[in-house]
MDAnalysis code that builds the backbone (N, CA, C; Angstrom):
import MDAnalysis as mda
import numpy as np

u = mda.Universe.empty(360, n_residues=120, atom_resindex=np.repeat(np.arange(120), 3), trajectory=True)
u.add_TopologyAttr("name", ["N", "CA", "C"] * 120)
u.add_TopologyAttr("resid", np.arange(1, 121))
u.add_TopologyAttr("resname", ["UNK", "UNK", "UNK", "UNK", "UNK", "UNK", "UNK", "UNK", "UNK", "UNK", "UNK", "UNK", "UNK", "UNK", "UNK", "UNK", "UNK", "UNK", "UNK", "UNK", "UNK", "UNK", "UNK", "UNK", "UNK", "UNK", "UNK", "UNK", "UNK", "UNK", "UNK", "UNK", "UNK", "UNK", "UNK", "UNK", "UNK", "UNK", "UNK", "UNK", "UNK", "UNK", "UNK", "UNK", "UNK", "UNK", "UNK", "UNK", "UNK", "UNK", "UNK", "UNK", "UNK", "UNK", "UNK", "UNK", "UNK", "UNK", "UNK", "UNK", "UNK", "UNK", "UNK", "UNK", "UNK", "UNK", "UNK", "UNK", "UNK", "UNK", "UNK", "UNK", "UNK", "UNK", "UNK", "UNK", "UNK", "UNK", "UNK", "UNK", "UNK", "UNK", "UNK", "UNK", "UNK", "UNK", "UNK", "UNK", "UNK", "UNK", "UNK", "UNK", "UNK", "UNK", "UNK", "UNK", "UNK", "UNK", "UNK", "UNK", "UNK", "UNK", "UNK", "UNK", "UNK", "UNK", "UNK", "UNK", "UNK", "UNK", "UNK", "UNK", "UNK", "UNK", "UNK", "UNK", "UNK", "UNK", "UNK", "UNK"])
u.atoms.positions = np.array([
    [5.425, 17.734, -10.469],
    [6.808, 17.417, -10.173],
    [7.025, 15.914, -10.367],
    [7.800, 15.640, -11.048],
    [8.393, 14.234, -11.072],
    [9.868, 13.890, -10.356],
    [10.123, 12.386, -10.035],
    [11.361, 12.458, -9.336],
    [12.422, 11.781, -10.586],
    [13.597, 11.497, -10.305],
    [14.191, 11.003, -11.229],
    [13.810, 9.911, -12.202],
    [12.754, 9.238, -11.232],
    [12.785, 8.210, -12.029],
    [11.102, 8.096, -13.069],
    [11.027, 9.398, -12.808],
    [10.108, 10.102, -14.145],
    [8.245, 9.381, -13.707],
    [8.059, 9.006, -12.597],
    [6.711, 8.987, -12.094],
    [5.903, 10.003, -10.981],
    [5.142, 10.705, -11.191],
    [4.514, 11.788, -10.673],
    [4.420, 11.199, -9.737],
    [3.981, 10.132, -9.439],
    [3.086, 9.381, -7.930],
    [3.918, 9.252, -7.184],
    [5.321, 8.839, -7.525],
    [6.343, 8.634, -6.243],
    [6.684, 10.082, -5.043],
    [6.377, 11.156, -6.039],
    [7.012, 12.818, -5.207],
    [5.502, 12.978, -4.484],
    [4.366, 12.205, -4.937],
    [3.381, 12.359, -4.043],
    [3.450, 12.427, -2.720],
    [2.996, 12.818, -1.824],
    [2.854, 12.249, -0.270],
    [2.005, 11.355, 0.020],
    [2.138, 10.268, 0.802],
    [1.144, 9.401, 1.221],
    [-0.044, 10.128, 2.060],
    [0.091, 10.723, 2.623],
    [-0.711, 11.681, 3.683],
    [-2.095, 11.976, 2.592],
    [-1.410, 12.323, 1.368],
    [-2.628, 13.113, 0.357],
    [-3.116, 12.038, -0.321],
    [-2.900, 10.562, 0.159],
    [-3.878, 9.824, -0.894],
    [-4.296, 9.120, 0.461],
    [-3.248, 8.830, 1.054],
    [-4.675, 7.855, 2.514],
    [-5.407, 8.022, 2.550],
    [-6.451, 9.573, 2.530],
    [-7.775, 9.467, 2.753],
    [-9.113, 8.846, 1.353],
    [-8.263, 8.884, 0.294],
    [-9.145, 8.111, -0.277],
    [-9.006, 6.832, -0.262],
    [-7.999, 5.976, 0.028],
    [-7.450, 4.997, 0.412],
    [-8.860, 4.751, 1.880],
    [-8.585, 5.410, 2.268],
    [-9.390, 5.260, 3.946],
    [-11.451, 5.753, 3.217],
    [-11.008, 6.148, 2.096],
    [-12.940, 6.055, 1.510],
    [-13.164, 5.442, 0.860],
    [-12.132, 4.684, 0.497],
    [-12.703, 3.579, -0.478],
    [-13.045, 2.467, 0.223],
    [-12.322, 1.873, 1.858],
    [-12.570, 0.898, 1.987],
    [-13.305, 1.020, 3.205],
    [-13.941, 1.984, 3.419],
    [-15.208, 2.896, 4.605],
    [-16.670, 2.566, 3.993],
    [-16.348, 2.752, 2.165],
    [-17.383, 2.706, 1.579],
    [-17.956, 1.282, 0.959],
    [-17.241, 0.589, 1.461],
    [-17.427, -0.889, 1.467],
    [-17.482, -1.820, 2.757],
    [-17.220, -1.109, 4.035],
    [-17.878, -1.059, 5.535],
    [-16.674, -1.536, 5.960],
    [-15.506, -1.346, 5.183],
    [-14.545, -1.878, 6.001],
    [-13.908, -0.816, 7.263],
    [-13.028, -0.865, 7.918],
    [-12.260, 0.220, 8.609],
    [-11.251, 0.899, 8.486],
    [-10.898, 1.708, 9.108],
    [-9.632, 2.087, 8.989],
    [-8.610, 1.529, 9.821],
    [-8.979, 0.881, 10.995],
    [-7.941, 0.125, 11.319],
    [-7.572, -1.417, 10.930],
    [-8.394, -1.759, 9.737],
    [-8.278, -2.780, 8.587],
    [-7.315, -2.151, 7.614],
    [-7.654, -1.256, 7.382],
    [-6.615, -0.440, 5.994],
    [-5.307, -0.163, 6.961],
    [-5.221, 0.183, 8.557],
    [-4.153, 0.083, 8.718],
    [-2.737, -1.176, 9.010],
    [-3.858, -2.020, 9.274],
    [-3.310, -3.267, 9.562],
    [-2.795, -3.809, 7.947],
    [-3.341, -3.390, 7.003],
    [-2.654, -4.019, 5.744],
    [-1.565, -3.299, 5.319],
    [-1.636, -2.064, 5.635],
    [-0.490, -1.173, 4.812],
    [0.812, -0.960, 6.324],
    [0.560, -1.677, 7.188],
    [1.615, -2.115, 8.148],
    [1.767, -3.521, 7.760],
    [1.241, -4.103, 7.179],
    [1.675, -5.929, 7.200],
    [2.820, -5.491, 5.576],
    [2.182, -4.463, 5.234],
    [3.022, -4.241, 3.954],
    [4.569, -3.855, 4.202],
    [4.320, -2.911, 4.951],
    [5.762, -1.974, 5.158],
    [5.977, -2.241, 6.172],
    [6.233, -2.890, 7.216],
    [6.617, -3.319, 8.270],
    [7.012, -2.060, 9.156],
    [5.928, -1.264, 9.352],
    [6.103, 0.122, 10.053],
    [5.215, -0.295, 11.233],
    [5.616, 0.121, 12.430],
    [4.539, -0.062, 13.582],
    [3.458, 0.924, 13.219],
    [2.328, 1.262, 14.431],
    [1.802, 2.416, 14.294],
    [1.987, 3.418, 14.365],
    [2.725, 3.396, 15.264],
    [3.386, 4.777, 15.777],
    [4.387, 5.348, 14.367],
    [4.921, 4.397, 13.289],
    [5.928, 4.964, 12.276],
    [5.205, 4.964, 11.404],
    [4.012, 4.732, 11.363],
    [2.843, 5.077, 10.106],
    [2.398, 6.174, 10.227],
    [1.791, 6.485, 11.533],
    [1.404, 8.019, 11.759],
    [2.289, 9.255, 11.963],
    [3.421, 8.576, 12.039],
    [4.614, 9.520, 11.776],
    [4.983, 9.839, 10.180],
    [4.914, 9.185, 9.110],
    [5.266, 9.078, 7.842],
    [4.178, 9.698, 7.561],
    [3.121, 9.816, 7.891],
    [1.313, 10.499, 7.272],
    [1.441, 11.429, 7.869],
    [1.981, 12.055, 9.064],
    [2.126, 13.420, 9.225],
    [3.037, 14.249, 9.355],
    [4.208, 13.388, 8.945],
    [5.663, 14.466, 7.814],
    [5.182, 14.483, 6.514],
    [4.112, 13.811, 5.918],
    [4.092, 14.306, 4.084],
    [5.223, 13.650, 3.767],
    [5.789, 12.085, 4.137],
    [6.051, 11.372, 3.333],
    [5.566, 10.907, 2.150],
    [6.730, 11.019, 1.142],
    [6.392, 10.890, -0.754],
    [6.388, 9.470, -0.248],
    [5.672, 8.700, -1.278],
    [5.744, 7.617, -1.622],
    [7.001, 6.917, -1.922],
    [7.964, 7.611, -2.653],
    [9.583, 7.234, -3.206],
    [9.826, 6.807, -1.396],
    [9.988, 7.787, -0.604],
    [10.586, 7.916, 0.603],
    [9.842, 7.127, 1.422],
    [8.688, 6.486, 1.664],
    [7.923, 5.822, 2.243],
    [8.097, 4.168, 1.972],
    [8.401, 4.012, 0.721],
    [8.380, 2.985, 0.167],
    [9.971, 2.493, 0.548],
    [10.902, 3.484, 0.356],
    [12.514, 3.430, 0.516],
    [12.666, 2.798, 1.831],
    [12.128, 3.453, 3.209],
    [12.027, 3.111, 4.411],
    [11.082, 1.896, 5.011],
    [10.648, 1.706, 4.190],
    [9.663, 0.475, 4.580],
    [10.477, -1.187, 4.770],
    [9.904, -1.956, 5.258],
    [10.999, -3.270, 6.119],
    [9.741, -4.189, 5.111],
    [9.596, -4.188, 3.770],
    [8.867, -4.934, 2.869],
    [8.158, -6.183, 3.839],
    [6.990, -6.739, 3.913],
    [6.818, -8.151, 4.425],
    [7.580, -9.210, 3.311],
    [8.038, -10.258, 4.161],
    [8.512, -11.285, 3.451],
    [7.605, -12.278, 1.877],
    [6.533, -12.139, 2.408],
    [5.153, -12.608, 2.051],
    [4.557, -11.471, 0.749],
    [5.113, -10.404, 0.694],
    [4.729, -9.408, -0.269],
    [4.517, -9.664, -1.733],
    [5.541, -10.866, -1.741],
    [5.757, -11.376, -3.396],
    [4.634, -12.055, -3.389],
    [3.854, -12.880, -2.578],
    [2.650, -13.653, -2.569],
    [1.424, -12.829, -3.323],
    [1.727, -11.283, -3.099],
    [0.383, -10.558, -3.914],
    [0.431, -10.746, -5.810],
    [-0.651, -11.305, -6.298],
    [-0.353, -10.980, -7.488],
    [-1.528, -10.844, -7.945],
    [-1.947, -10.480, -9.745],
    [-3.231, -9.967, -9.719],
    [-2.924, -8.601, -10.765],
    [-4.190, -8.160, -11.018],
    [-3.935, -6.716, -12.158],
    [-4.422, -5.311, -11.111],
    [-3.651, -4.598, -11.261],
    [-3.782, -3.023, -10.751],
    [-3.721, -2.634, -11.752],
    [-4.787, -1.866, -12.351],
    [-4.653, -0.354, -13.019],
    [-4.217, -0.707, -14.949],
    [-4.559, -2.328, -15.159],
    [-4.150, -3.255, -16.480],
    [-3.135, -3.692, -16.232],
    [-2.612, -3.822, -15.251],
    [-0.899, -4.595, -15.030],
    [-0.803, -5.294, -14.217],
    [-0.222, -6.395, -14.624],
    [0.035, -7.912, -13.498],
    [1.190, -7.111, -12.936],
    [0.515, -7.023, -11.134],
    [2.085, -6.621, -10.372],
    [3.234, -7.336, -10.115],
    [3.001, -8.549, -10.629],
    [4.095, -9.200, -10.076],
    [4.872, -9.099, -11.406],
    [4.834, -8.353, -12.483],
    [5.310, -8.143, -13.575],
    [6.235, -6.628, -13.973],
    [5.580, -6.178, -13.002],
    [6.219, -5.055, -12.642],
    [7.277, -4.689, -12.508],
    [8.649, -3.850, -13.136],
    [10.271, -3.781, -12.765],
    [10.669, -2.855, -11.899],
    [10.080, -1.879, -11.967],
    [10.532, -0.891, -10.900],
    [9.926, -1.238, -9.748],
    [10.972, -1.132, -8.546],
    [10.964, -1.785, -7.077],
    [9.662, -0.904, -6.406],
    [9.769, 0.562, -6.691],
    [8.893, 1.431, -5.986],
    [7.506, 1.538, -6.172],
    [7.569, 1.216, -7.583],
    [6.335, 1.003, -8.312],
    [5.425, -0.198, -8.243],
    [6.182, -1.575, -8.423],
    [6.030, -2.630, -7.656],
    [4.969, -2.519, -6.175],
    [6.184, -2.034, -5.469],
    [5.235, -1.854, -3.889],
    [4.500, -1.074, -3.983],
    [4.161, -0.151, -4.653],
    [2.937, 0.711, -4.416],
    [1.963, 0.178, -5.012],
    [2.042, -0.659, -6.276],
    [1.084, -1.696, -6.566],
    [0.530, -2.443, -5.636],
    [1.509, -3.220, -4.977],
    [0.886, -4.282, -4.085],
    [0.475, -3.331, -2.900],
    [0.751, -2.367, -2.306],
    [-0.287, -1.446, -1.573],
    [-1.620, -1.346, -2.177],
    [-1.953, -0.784, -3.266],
    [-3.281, -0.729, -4.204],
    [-3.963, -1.818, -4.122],
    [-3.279, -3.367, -4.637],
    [-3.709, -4.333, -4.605],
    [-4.459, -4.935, -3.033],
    [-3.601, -4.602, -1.979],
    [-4.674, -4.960, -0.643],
    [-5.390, -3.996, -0.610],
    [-5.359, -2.845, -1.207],
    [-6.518, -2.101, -0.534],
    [-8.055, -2.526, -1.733],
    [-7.590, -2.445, -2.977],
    [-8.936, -3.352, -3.406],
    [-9.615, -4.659, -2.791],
    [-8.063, -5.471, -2.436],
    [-8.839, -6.898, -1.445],
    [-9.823, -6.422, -0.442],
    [-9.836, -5.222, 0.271],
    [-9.734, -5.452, 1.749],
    [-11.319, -4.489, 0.799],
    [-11.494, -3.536, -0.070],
    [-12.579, -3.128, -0.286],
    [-13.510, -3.999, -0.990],
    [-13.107, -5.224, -1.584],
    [-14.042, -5.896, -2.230],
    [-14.737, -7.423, -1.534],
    [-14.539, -7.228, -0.147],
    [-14.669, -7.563, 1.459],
    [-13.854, -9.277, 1.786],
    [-12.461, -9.352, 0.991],
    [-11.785, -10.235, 1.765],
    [-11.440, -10.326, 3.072],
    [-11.197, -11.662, 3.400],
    [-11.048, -11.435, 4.725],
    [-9.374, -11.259, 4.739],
    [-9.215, -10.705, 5.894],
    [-7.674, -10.064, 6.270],
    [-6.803, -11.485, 6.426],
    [-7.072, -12.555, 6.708],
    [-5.937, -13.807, 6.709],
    [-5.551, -13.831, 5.447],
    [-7.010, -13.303, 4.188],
    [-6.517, -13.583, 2.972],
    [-5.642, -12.492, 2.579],
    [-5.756, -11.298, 3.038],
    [-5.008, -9.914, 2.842],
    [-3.784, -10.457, 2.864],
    [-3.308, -10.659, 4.326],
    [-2.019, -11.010, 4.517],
    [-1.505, -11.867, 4.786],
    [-1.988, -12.520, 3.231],
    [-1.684, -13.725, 2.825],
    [-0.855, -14.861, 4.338],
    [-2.146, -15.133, 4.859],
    [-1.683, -16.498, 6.153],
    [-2.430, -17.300, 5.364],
    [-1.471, -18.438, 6.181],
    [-1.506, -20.195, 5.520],
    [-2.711, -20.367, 6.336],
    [-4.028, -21.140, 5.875],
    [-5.332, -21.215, 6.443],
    [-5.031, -22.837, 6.791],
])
């Protein structure tokens, strides 16, 4: 299924990729309440509206739509998947990049000030 704007990944649910999201950065000794703290610094969802969005089978389109962006988000830049995200035009696509993008930081064992992006 695709949504209008013709990318399979957006009609995805987040629910069905967190857990590899949550093995990729397990398998590099990080945690899961590291992976949650980044993908809340992302979307400005408390906990309580993260574990609510992961267990309605929020799509990504709809996850991303509702999300309160961090201010600091534009600070991510870098290649996901052969593509500079900050090059990126579509808004949804964009943020789901820079989701991808901390979760490689946080698996390739940055530290979290550098995740979310604080002034050292």
């Amino acid at each position: 299924m695709t949504t209008t704007t013709g990318h399979r990944i957006f009609s995805t649910t987040v629910a069905s990729v967190y857990p590899l999201y949550l093995a990729k950065v397990e398998r590099k000794g990080r945690t899961k309440d590291e992976l949650d703290v980044a993908v809340r610094w992302l979307t400005g969802f408390n906990e309580a509206e993260l574990e609510r969005h992961l267990a309605a089978g929020t799509t990504f389109e709809d996850f991303f739509a509702a999300a309160r962006l961090n201010p600091n988000a534009g600070l991510i830049t870098g290649v996901v998947c052969g593509v500079r995200v900050e090059e990126i035009e579509d808004r949804t696509m964009r943020r789901l990049r820079y989701l991808d993008k901390l979760i490689d930081e946080l698996a390739k064992g940055k530290s979290m000030d550098k995740i979310l992006r604080k002034e050292l």
